[in-house]
N, C-alpha and C positions, 0 to 999 in steps of 0.2 A: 439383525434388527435389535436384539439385547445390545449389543455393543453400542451400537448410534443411541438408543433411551440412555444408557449410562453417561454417556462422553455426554449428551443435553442433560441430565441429570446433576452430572461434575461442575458442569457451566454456571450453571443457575447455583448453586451450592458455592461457588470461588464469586460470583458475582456477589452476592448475599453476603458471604463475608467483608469481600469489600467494601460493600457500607458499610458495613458495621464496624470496620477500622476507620473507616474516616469518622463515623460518630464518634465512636471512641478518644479519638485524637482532638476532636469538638471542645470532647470532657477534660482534655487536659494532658492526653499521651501526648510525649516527646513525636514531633512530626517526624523527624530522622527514622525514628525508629517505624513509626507506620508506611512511612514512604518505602523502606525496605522490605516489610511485608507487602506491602503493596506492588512491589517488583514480583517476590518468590510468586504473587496471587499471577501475576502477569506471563509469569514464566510458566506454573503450571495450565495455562490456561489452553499456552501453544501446544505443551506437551501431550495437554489430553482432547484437545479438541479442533488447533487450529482456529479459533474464532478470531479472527484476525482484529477487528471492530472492538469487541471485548475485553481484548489485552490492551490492544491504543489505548481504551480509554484505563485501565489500571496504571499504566505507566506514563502517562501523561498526568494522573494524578499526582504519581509520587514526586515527578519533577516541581509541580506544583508546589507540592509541601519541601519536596527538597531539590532546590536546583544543582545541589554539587554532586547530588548518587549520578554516577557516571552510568550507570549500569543502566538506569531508569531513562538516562536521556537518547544513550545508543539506541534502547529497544522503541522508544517512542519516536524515534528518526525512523527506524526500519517500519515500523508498525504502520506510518505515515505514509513513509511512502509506497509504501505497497496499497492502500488501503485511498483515503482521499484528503482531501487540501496538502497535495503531495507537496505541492512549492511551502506549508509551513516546517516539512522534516529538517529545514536549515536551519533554523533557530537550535534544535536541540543537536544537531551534527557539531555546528560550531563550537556550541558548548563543552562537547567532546574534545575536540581541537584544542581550546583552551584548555580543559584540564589535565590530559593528559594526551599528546598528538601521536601517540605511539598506542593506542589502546586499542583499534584496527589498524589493518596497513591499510583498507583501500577507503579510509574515509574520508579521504581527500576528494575522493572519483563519487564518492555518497553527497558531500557539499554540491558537486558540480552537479547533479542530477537533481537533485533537490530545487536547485537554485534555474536548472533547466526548464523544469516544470510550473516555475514558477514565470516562463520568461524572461528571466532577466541574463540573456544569452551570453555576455561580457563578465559576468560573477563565475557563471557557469566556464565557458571557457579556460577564464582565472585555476577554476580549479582541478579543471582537466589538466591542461598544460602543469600543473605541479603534480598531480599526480601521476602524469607522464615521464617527467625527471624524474622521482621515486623510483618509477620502474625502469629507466634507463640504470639508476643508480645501484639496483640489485644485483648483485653476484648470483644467489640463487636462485633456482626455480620457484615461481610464486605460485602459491596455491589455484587448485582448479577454481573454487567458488571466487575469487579476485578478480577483475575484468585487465584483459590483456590490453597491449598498445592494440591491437586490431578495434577494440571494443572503443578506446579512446579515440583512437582517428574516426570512428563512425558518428560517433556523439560530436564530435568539432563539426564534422560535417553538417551533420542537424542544426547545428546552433548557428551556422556560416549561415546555412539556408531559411532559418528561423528567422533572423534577422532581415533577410531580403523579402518574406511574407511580412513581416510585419510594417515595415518602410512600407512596402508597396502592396497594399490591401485589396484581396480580388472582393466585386462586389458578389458574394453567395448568398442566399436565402435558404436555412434551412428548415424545411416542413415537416413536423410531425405526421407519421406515417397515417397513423390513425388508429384505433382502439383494435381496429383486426391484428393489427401487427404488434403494436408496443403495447407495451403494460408497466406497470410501478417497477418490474423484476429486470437483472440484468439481461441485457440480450445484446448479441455482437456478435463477427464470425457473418456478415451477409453473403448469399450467396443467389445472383440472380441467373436464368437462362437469356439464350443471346437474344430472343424476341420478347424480353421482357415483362413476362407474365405469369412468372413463378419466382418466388424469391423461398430459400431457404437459409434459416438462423439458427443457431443456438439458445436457448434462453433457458434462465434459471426460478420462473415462471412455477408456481405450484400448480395452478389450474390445468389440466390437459396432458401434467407430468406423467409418465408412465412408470416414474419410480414415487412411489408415496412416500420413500424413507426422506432423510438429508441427509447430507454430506458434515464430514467432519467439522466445515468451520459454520452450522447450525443454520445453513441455508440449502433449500432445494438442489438436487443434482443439475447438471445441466442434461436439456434435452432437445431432440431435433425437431424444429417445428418446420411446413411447409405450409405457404399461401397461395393463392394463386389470384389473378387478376379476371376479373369479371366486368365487361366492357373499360369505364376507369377507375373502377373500384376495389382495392384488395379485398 
């Protein structure tokens, strides 16, 4: 419990700084130079808390004030796309590419995902397929965290199949479940019984949590919640 008040404590403290370098830079610091701090704010932020949200937005700052810190545009690609408006983490991938195409090996496979998410399944592919030559082109064994040919031919596939959903658009309609089930908080992981009268979810939902703490990146643990249907009512 001490640990989680701290790492929220640390959060709120690297936050707070961070305004206060951008004011500062307001006044007249060298952007370069806060943009940099503005990365180390971004990088301790993972280090102590995980706040995925948090660091995005520190390192999307620094890009702001500095489009050439490579460092700041990688981490605000990853932060992106992990986090949401995942099809924007290609702006700052590319940028990477540009400045130095050798600063990840698999950022090629990062544009193409990026560029996936965004729809646009022929960019994405573009950059599968080169990041596939890459890894044809390796003599060595490439790192565990680097996505293998297996990982690439599954992503072409998606993108093959992307393409055939979006040409041909099935008519779906979809309904909000209702206040019994959804809430503002994430939830996903469905799980229904075969007479369709019990649905069980995950959600990261405080109300009803049975853990009161949060979790490292300053939202509610995830917990198992269970509905059940009443005539046709959740």
């Amino acid at each position: 419990m001490r640990a989680i008040k701290n790492r929220i404590f640390f959060l709120y403290c690297f936050i707070f700084l961070g305004l206060c370098l951008v004011t500062t830079s307001a006044k007249g610091q060298d952007d370069k130079e806060t943009a940099a701090q503005m990365v180390e704010i971004g990088d301790e932020i993972l280090n102590q808390t995980l706040a995925l949200m948090e660091a995005r937005y520190m390192y999307i700052t620094a890009v702001n004030m500095d489009n050439d810190n490579i460092r700041a545009n990688y981490m605000a690609g990853v932060t992106t796309l992990e986090t949401i408006d995942k099809g924007e983490a290609s702006r700052y991938f590319l940028r990477v590419l540009e400045i130095d195409p050798n600063y990840s090996f698999d950022i090629l496979y990062k544009i193409g995902r990026a560029y996936h998410y965004d729809y646009k399944f022929d960019d994405a592919i573009n950059y599968y397929n080169r990041y596939a030559q890459k890894l044809a082109a390796t003599s060595t064994t490439v790192a565990r965290e680097f996505a293998t040919k297996e990982d690439v031919d599954r992503k072409l596939y998606e993108c093959e199949q992307g393409k055939i959903l979006v040409e041909f658009p099935e008519d779906v309609e979809i309904i909000n479940a209702g206040s019994g089930i959804n809430s503002a908080s994430d939830e996903y992981a469905p799980v229904v019984n075969s007479a369709e009268t019990m649905l069980i979810f995950t959600s990261r939902r405080q109300e009803g949590n049975l853990n009161p703490d949060v979790a490292t990146d300053n939202y509610p643990f995830e917990d198992i919640f269970i509905v059940n249907k009443v005539d046709t009512i959740w």
